[in-house]
C-alpha positions in Angstrom: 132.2 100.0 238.7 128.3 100.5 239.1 129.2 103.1 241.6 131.1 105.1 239.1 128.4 104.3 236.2 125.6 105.7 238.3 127.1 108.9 239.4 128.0 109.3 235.9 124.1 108.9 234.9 123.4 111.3 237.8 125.6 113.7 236.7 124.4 113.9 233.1 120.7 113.6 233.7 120.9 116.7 235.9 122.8 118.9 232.7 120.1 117.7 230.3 117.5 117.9 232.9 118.2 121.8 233.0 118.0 121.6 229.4 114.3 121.7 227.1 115.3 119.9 223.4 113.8 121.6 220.7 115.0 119.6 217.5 118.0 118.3 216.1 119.0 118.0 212.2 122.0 115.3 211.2 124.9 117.4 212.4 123.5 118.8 215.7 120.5 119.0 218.4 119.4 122.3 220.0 118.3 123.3 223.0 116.9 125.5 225.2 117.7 126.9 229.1 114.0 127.5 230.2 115.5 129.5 233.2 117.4 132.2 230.9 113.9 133.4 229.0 113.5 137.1 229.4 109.9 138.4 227.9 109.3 142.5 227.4 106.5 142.9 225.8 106.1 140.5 222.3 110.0 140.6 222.8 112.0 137.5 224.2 115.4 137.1 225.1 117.1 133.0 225.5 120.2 131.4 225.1 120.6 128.7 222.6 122.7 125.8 222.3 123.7 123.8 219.2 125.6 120.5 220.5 127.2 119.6 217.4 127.6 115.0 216.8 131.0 115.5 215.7 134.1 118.0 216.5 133.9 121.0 214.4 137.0 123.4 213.6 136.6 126.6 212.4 138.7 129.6 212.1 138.5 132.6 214.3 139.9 136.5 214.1 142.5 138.2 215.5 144.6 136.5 215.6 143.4 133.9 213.0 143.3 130.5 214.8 142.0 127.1 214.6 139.6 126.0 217.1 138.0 122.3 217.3 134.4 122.8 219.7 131.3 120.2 220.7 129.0 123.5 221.1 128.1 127.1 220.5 125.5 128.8 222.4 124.1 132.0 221.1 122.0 134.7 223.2 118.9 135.2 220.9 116.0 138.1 220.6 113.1 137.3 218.8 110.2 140.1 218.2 107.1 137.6 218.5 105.0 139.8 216.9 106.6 140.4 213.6 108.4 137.1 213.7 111.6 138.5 213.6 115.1 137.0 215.4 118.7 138.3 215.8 121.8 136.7 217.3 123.4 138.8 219.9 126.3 137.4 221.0 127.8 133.7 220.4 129.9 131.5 222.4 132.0 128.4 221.5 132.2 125.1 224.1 135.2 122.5 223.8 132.4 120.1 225.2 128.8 119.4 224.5 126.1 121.5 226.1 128.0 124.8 226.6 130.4 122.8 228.9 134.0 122.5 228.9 136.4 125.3 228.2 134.8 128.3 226.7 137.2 128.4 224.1 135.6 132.1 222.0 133.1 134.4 222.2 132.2 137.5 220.2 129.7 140.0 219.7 126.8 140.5 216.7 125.6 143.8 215.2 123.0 141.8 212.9 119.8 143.9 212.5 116.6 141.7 212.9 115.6 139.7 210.4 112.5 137.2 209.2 112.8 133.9 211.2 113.6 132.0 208.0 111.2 128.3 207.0 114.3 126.1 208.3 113.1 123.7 210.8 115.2 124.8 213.6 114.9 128.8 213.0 110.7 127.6 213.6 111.7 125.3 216.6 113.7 128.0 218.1 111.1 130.6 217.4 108.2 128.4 218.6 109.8 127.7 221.9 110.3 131.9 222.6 107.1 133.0 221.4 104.9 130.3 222.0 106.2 127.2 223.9 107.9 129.1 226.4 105.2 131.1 227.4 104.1 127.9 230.1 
């Protein structure tokens, strides 16, 4: 039994270990994969994941269907300069940290926009333009 328990605390150190926390709220924590930061110029590029505490469902297009996930992990761009941010494509996990089954995945058009006051938009733009930058 301590065998299997220590393997199992190997195991999951070495996913979080790959993994920089940048804040949490009471439905989710976020993080960061310091190895998938791409800098051009006062522009950076970085995948996020949102591990939610509880099972989410949400409904996804086409077909409409029901999906139950741990995680979504979006591909970010921020424009440090003008502290701006855009999602560019999101992907949702059956398990925490972008593991599991990836069960959807789709595309954004958004335009940049103002990184908005909420805690994690600042976290998430701290750790691109400022943090990251170690």
């Amino acid at each position: 039994m301590k065998k299997w328990f220590f393997l199992l605390l190997v195991v999951c150190s070495q996913a979080w270990a790959d993994m920089h926390f940048i804040g949490k709220n009471k439905e989710f924590g976020m993080f960061v994969d310091p190895s998938t930061v791409e800098r051009n110029g006062d522009s950076v590029k970085l995948w996020v994941i949102g591990d939610y505490q509880e099972a989410q469902s949400k409904r996804f297009p086409p077909p409409l269907f029901w999906v139950r996930y741990l995680s979504v992990k979006e591909l970010k761009e921020f424009d440090c300069t003008k502290a701006l941010h855009r999602t560019i494509r999101t992907k949702i996990f059956s398990e925490k940290l972008a593991k599991g089954d990836l069960l959807y995945t789709f595309d954004a058009a958004a335009t940049m926009a103002p990184v908005s006051n909420a805690p994690l938009d600042v976290a998430q733009f701290k750790y691109a333009c400022e943090d990251g930058r170690r």
